[in-house]
C-alpha positions in Angstrom: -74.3 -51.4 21.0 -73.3 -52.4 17.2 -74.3 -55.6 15.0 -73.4 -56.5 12.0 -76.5 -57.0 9.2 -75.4 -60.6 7.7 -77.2 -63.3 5.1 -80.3 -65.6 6.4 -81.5 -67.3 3.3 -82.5 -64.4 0.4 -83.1 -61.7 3.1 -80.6 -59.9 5.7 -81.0 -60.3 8.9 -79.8 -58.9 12.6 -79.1 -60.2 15.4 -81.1 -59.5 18.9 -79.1 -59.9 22.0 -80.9 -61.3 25.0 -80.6 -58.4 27.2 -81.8 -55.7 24.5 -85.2 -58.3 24.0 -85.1 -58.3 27.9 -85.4 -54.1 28.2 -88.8 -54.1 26.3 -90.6 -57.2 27.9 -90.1 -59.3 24.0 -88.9 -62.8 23.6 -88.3 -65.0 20.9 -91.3 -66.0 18.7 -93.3 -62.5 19.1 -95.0 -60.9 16.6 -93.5 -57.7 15.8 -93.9 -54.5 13.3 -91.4 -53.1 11.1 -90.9 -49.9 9.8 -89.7 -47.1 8.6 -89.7 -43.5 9.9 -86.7 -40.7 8.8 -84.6 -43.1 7.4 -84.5 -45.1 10.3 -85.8 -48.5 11.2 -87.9 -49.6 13.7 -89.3 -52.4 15.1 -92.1 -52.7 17.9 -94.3 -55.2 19.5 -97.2 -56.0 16.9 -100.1 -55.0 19.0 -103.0 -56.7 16.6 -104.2 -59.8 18.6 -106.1 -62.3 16.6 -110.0 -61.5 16.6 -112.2 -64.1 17.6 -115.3 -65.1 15.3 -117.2 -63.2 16.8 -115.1 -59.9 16.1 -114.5 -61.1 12.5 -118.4 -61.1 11.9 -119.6 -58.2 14.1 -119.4 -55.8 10.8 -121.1 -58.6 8.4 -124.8 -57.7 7.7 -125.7 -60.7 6.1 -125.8 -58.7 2.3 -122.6 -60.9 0.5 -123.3 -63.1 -2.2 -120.3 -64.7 -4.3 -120.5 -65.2 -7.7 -118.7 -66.5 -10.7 -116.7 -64.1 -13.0 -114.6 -64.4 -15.7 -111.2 -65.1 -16.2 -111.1 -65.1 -20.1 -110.6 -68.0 -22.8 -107.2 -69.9 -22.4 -103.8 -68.7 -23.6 -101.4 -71.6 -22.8 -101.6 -75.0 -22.0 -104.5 -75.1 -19.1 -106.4 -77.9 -18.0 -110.1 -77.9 -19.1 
């Protein structure tokens, strides 16, 4: 099978016919990866699911405190 790369917008952009989406159990609206490996490109299904809170925190031990810093005097015309 053959496509044609074409213009979507300011990137470039391929077609995916039905069938071929079919073949690896993908449909529109999944979240895929894209790379590149030998000069080739490849895309597969994205298999990072989103992480509940409880995932997001399980590595947080409580230490974090923000602070201010610095982002030097003004150069232009900022707000104060």
């Amino acid at each position: 099978m053959f496509a044609t790369i074409q213009k979507w917008g300011n990137s470039q952009a391929v077609r995916l016919p039905k069938g071929v989406l079919e073949e690896v159990a993908m449909r529109e609206n999944d979240r895929v990866e894209i790379r590149v490996e030998n000069g080739s490109i490849i895309i597969s299904r994205a298999n990072k699911k989103h992480k509940t809170i409880e995932e997001r925190l399980a590595g947080y031990n409580g230490d974090y405190r923000s602070a201010e810093w610095d982002t030097g005097s003004p150069r232009g015309k900022e707000v104060w």
